[in-house]
C-alpha positions as CSV (number, residue, x, y, z in Angstrom):
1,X,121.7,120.3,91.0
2,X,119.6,123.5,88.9
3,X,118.1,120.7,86.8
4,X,116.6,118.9,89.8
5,X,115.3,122.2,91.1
6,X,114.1,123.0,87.9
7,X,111.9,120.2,87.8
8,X,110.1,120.8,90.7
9,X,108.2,123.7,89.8
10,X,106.2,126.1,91.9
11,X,102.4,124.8,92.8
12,X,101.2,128.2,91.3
13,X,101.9,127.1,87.9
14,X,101.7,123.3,88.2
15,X,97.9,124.3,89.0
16,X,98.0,126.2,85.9
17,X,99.3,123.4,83.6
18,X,96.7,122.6,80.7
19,X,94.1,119.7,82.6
20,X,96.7,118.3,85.2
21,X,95.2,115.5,87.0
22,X,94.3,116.6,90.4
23,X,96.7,114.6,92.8
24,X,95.9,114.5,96.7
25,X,98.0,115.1,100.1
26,X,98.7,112.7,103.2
27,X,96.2,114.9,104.7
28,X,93.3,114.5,102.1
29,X,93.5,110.6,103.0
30,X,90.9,108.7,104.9
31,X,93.7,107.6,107.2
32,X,95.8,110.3,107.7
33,X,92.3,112.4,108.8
34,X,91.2,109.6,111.3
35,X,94.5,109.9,113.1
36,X,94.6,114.0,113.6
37,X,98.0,113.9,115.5
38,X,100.3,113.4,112.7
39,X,99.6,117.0,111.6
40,X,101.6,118.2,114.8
41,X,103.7,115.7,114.7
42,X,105.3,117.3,111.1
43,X,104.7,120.7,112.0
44,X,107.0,120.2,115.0
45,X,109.6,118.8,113.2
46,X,109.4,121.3,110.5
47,X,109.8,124.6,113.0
48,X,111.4,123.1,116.1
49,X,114.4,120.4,114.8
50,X,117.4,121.4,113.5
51,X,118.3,121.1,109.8
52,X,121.8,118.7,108.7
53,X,124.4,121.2,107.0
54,X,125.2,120.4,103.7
55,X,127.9,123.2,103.5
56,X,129.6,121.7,106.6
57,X,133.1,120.0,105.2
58,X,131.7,116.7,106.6
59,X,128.9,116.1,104.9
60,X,131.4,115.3,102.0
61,X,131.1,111.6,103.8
62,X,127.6,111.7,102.9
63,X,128.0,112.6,99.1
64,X,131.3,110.1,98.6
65,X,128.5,107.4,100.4
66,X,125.8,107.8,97.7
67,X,128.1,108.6,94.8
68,X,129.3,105.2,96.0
69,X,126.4,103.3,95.3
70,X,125.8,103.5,91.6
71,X,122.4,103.1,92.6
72,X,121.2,105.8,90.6
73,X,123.1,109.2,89.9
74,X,120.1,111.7,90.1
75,X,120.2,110.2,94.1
76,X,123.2,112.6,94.8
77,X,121.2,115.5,92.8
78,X,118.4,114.9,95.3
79,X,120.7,114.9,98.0
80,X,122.3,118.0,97.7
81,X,119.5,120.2,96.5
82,X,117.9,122.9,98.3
83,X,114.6,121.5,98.0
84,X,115.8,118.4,100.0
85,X,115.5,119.2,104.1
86,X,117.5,116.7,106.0
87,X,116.0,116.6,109.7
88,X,118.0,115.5,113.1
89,X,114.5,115.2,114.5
90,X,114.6,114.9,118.5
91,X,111.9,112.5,118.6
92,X,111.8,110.3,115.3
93,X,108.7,110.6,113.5
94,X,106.8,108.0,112.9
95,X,107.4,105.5,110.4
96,X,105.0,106.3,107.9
97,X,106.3,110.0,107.6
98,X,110.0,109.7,107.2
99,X,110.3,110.9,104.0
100,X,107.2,114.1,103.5
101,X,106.3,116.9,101.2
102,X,105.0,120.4,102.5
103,X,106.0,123.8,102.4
104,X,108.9,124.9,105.1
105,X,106.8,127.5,107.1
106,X,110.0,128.7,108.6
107,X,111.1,130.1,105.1
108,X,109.5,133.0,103.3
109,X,109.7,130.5,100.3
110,X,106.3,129.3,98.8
111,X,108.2,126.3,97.0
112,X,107.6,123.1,98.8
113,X,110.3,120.5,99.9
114,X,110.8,117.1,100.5
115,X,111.9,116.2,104.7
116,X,113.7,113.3,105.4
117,X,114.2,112.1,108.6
118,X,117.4,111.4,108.9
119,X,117.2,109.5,112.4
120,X,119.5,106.5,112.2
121,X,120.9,107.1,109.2
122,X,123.1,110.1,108.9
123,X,124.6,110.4,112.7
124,X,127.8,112.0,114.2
125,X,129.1,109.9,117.1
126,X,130.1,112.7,119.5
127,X,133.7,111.2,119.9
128,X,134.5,112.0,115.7
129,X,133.8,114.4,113.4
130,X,132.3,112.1,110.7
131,X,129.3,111.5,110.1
132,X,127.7,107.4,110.3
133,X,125.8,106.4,107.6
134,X,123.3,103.8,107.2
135,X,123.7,103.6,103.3
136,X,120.4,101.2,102.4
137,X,117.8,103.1,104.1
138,X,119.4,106.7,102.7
139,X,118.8,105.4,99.5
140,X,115.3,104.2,100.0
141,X,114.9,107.4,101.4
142,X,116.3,109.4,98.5
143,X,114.3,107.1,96.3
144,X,111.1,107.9,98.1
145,X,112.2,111.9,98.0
146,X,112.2,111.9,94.4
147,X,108.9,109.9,93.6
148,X,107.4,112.2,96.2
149,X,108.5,115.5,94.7
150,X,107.9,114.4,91.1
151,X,104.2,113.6,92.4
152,X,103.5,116.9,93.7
153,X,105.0,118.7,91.2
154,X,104.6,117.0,87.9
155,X,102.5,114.2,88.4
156,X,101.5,113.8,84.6
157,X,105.4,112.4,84.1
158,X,104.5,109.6,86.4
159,X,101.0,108.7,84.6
160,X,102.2,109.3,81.4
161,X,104.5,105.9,81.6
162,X,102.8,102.9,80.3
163,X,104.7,100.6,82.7
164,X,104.9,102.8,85.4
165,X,101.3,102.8,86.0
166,X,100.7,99.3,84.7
167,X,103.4,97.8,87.3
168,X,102.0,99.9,90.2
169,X,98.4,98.7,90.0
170,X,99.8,95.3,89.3
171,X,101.5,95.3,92.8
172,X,98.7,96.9,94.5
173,X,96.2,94.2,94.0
174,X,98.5,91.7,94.4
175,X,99.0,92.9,98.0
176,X,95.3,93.9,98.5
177,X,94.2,91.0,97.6
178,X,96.8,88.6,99.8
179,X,95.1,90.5,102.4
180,X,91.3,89.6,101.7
181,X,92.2,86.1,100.4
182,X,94.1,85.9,104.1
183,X,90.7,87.0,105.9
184,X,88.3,85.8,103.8
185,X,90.5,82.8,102.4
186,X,89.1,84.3,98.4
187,X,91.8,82.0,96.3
188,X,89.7,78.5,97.4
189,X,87.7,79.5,94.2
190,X,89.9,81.2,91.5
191,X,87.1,82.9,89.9
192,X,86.5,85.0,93.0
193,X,90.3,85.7,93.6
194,X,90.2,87.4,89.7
195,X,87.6,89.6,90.7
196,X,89.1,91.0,94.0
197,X,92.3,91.7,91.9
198,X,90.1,93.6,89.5
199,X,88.6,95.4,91.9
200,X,91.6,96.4,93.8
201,X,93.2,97.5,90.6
202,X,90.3,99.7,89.9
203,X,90.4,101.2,93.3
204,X,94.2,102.0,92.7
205,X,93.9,103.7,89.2
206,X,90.8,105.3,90.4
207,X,91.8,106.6,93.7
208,X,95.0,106.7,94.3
209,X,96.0,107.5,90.5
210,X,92.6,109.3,89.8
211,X,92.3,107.8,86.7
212,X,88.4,108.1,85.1
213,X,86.7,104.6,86.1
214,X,85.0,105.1,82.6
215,X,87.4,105.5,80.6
216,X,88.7,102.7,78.5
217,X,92.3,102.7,79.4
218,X,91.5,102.2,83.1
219,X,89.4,99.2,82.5
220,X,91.7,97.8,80.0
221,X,94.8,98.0,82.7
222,X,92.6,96.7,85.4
223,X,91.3,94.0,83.3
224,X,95.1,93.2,81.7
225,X,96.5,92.9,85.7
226,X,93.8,90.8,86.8
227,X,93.7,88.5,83.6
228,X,89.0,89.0,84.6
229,X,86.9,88.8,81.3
230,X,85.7,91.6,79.6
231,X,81.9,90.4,80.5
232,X,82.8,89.9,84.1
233,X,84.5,92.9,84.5
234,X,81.5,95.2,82.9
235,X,79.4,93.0,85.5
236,X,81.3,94.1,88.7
237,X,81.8,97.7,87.0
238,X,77.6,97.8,87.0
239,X,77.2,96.4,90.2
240,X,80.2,99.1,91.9
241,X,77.9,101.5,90.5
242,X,74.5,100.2,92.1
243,X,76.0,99.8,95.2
244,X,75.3,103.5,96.6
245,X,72.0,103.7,94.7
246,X,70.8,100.8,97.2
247,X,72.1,102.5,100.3
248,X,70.5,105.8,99.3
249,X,66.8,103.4,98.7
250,X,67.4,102.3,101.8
251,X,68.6,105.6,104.2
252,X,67.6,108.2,102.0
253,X,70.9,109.8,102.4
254,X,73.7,109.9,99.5
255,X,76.9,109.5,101.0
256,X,79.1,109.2,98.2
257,X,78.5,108.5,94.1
258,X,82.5,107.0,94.0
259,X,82.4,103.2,95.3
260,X,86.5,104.6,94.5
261,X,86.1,107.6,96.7
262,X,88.5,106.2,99.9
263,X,89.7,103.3,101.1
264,X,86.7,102.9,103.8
265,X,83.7,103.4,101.0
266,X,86.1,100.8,98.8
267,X,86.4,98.0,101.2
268,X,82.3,98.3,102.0
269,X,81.6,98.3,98.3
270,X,83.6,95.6,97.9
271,X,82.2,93.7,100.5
272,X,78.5,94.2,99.4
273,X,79.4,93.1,95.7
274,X,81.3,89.7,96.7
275,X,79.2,89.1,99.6
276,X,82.0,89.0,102.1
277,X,80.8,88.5,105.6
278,X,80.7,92.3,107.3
279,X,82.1,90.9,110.7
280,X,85.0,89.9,108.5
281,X,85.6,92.4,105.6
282,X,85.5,95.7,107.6
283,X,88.0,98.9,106.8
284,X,89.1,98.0,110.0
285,X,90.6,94.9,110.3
286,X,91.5,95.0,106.6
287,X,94.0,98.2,107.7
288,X,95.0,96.3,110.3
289,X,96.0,93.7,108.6
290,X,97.4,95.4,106.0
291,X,100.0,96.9,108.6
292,X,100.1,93.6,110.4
293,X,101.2,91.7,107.2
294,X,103.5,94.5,105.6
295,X,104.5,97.1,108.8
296,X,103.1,99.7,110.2
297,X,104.6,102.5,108.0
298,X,103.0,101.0,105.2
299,X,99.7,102.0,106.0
300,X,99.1,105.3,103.9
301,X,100.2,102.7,101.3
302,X,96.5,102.6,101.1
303,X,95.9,105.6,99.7
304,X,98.7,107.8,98.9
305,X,100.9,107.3,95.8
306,X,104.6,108.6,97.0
307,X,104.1,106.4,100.4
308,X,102.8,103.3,98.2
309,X,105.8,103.2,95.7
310,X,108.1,103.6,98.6
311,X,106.6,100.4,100.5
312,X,108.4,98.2,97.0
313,X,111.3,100.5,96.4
314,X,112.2,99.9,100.1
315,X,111.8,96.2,99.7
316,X,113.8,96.1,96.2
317,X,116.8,98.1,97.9
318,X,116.9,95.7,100.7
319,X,116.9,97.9,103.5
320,X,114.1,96.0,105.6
321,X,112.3,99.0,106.4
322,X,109.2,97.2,106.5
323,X,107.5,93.6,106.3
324,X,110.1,93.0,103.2
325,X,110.1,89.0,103.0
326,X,106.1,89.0,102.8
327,X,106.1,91.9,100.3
328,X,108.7,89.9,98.4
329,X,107.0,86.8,98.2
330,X,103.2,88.6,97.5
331,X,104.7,90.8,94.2
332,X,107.9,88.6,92.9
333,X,108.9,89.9,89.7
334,X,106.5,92.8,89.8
335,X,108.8,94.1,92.6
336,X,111.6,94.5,90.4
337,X,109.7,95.5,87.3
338,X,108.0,98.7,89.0
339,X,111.4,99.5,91.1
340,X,113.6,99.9,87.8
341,X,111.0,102.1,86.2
342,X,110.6,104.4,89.4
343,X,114.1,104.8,89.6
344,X,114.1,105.3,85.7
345,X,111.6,107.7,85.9
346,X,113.5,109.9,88.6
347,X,117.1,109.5,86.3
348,X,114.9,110.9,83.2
349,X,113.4,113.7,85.4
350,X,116.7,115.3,86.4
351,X,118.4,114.8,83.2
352,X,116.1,116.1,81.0
């Protein structure tokens, strides 16, 4: 358990770690500030519901469980460490926010933590002493705890894997662009499809992974998941760039210089360099189908790292927490290929 803890060192001196790429919260999304509620909704939970006992003699059901599994052992580290807050919330909180990193502003502690909601999955039936366990989602859960804490903590370990990142922006432009070629029906011309994948994929490495959009490694992976040209992809880089240079001609006011910069600037961008129709390709209906096709906890998916890997770690562990046939069928093998590497990636992070 000391390793895990270990690991997730203080934000003090992740801050100070030589050039650490800056990594953002639920709360500096475009999604998670349109929708103001959430904040109280964790706050709540963090001060007012009660906290599962680890030291109590039946929580041992919980460890024999997981040990069970053979999932992955560096689950039952997570588990049982201090850093790991396992919440009987009275209302469960929404989807989206089941597993959440923040500081525990009932502890003196500056250290953040990773809550769980353990709603529906670790229970006591007021007739026995054990506990009920719903195995599947715990595990998705514990998977999600440990991408999540390794992100806030030492977020150059995820970037630093080849495949890692390469699977991830593989997977989200697959599903990003299922969802414009469902709207705007992209795939009739194959040409077009290849350049919403690209775009996507720079979105994801720029934004969510805050990768450099200049910087040769993020165009190569970009161009490698989307299979674009070299000459088509400097043509849409250009024209990404142009696009708030126009608006600024045009209104005299410079909203943002990152086409990149959220998921609302992204999908307008995008929409203005393929010429989608605007009544169609809106941020709107684009999120809303985004939740429509895959589930509504999903959403931050959009934007936020932890909360993306856990939409196809939940799908590969089978626990159908969300929309999992459809995510199944958009990312096939991908699926697997970026599951076994975040799990991977959470075994080498405990042992080492």
């Amino acid at each position: 358990m000391g390793k895990f803890i270990e690991i997730f060192i203080s934000r003090e001196v992740y801050y100070k770690m030589k050039n650490p790429k800056e990594i953002k919260t639920y709360s500096d999304t475009y999604l998670y500030q349109k929708y103001s509620l959430y904040n109280k909704r964790l706050t709540d939970a963090i001060m007012k519901d009660p906290l599962i006992e680890k030291a109590d003699e039946s929580f041992k059901d919980v460890i024999y469980e997981i040990k069970r599994s053979r999932v992955s052992s560096a689950l039952l580290t997570i588990l049982t460490s201090r850093n790991t807050m396992l919440l009987e919330c009275t209302d469960p909180l929404p989807r989206a926010f089941k597993v959440f990193v923040a500081r525990d502003i009932k502890s003196k502690e500056r250290n953040i933590k990773v809550f769980i909601d353990c709603t529906g999955v670790i229970t006591k039936d007021k007739n026995y002493p054990q506990y009920v366990i719903n195995e599947t989602k715990l595990i998705s859960y514990l998977i999600n705890a440990g991408i999540s804490m390794l992100y806030h903590k030492n977020f150059n370990s995820i970037i630093r894997v080849s495949d890692v990142v390469t699977y991830s922006t593989e997977a989200f432009s697959k599903l990003f662009t299922f969802i414009i070629d469902y709207l705007t029906k992209v795939s009739i011309q194959e040409s077009s499809k290849i350049k919403v994948l690209y775009l996507s994929a720079m979105y994801f490495l720029c934004n969510i992974l805050n990768f450099d959009p200049d910087e040769k490694r993020t165009v190569d992976i970009a161009k490698k998941v989307s299979g674009i040209s070299e000459r088509e992809a400097n043509m849409l880089n250009i024209l990404m760039t142009k696009i708030e240079d126009r608006n600024v001609e045009k209104t005299h006011v410079r909203t943002s210089d990152n086409p990149y910069e959220n998921i609302k600037i992204f999908i307008q961008s995008l929409r203005k360099v393929m010429h989608f129709n605007e009544k169609v390709i809106t941020p709107d209906m684009v999120v809303e189908r985004w939740m429509a096709q895959y589930g509504p906890g999903t959403v931050f998916g959009l934007e936020y790292f932890p909360a993306f890997s856990a939409m196809i770690t939940d799908a590969y562990i089978g626990g159908y927490l969300n929309q999992q046939k459809t995510i199944e069928k958009v990312l096939g093998t991908t699926l697997v290929f970026y599951s076994k590497e975040a799990i991977s990636l959470i075994d080498r992070a405990i042992s080492s």
